[in-house]
C-alpha positions, 0 to 999 in steps of 0.5 A: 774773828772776834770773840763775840762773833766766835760765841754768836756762831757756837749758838748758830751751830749747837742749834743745828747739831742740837736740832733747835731752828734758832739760837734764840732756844738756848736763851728760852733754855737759860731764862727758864733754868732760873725762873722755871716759867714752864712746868711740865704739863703745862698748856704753854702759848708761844706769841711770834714763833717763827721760826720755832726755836722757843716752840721746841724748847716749850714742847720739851719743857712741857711734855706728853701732858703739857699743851703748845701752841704758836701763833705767827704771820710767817709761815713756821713748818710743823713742829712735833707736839706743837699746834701752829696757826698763821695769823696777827696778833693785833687781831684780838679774834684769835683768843677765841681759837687759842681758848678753843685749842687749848679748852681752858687758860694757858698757864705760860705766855711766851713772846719772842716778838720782833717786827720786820727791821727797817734799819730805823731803830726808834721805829723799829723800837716802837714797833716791837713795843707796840707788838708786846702790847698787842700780845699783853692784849691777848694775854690778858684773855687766856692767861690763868691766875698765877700763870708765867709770861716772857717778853723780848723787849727792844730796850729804848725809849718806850721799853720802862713804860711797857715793863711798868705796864706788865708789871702791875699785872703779876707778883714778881718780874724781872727785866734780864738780859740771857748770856746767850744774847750778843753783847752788842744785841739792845734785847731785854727780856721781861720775866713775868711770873704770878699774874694776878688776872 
């Protein structure tokens, strides 16, 4: 077994150990210990959920006084201390239910996106691209002033132009690629902390 595959199955099995529906927990976890994107109380909206991983690590970070929702088009199973809806994202109409849920703006706007993989990676690249922007859409509705965001970005052709479009939105970003992240993985997530609404 190479040693990327050895550490790719420790994350599979901690997050099984650890109770975590995904390892894609532990990069949520990494990414927040340096940039704090979720402080507790929090009211904290996680943008294609499924399954769960970042919603579980945004209940903890958020506690009993923190508020989590999840929006996805798959079906997610409960999470404790989490509100879970099934719908699209590049339905704008759902900000209505997300202001309804939470009764004021959010102050993090977490986003694990990725479309159904064809195997075509330029589509699947302008997919994923296309589902940020549908959910900067969203954020741009619900997200306080001085509010966090998190965005998983396929890195190609369009993926400067997505980083520059959020980054004129906030006060500091960064563009970093977590440890827990196969090395072979194109993943990026953009951090975004400060909005500037």
């Amino acid at each position: 077994m190479k040693l990327i595959d050895a550490r790719k199955d420790h994350y599979r099995k901690l997050a099984h150990e650890e109770g975590y529906r995904s390892r894609s927990s532990y990069k949520l976890k990494e990414l927040h210990k340096s940039y704090r994107i979720i402080g507790a109380g929090h009211y904290v909206l996680d943008l294609g959920c499924a399954p769960g991983g970042w919603t579980q690590i945004a209940v903890q970070l958020a506690g009993n006084q923190g508020k989590v929702m999840g929006v996805d088009t798959s079906y997610v199973e409960e999470i404790p201390g989490a509100h879970i809806i099934k719908s699209d994202i590049s339905d704008i109409s759902i900000t209505e239910e997300i202001l309804s849920f939470f009764g004021r703006k959010v102050n993090a706007v977490i986003c694990d996106l990725s479309p159904q993989v064809s195997g075509n990676w330029s589509v699947d690249h302008s997919t994923q691209i296309s589902l940020n922007y549908a959910a900067a859409k969203i954020m741009d509705q619900v997200l306080e002033k001085n509010g966090n965001a998190l965005f998983k970005i396929f890195d190609g052709e369009y993926s400067n132009e997505f980083y520059q479009y959020v980054k004129k939105k906030f006060a500091k970003t960064k563009l970093k690629k977590p440890k827990v992240s196969r090395k072979q993985s194109s993943e990026l997530y953009c951090v975004c902390l400060g909005y500037r609404s």
